[in-house]
N, C-alpha and C positions, 0 to 999 in steps of 0.2 A: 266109847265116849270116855273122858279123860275130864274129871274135875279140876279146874287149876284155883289153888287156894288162893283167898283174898281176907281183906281185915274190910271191917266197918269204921276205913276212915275215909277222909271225903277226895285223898291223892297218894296214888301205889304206883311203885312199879314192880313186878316180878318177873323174874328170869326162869324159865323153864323151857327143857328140849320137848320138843315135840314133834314127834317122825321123822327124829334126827336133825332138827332144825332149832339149833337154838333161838330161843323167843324172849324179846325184852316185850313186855304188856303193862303199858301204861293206863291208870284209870284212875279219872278224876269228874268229880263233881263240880257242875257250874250252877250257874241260875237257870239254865237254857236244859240241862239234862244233865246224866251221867254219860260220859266220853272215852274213847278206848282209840289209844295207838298203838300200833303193831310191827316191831324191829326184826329183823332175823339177818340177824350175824353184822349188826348194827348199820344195817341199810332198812329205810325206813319202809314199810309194806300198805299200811294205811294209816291213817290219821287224822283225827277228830271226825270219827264216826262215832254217831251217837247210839247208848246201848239201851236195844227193846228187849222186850221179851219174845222169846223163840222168834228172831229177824237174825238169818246170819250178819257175821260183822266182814268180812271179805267178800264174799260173794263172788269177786270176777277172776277168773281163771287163766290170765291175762296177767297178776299180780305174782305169777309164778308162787305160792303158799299153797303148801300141799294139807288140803283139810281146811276146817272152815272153824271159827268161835261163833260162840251164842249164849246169850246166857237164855238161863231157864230159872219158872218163878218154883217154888219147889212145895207152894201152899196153893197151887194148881189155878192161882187166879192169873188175870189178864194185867196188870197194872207192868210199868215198866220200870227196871231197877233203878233205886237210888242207893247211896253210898249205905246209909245206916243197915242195911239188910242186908248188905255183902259176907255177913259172917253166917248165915243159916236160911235166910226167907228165899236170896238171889246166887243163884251159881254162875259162875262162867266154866265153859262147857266148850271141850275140843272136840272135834267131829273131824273122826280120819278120813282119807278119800275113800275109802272102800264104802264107809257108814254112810258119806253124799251120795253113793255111788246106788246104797242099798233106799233111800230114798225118806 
């Protein structure tokens, strides 16, 4: 698992390779949730899915993205991230195929 860094503001986007797949990761807060879209190699993979706790954000294997995001709450509670906790409370969190694989 592969932490990908984020700021506690309410709209990011960051660029990171992940299993050799460059990644643009968009996330942003609304009144509705905290939201995540997902580019790779600037073709768009998914977009406005809304971010839970431990709920993959791609899920379908179909989207060709090898590996899956999640964030995880890292104070072991249930609550679902919002922006203000992106720098320590909320992680997003890369899960390679082998790690889905391993269950």
């Amino acid at each position: 698992m592969q932490i990908i860094p984020l700021q506690a503001i309410p709209n990011q986007a960051v660029t990171v390779t992940l299993n050799e797949q460059v990644c643009q990761i968009n996330v942003y807060q609304t009144v509705g949730g905290l939201f995540v879209d997902l580019y790779v190699s600037d073709v768009l993979i998914i977009g406005g899915v809304i971010a839970q706790t431990n709920n993959r954000i791609v899920r379908s294997a179909y989207l060709d993205f090898q590996g899956d995001l999640a964030f995880v709450d890292n104070e072991d509670g249930d609550e679902d991230p919002v922006y203000t906790g992106l720098d320590g409370r909320f992680s997003l969190a890369y899960l390679t195929p082998e790690e889905l694989a391993e269950g």
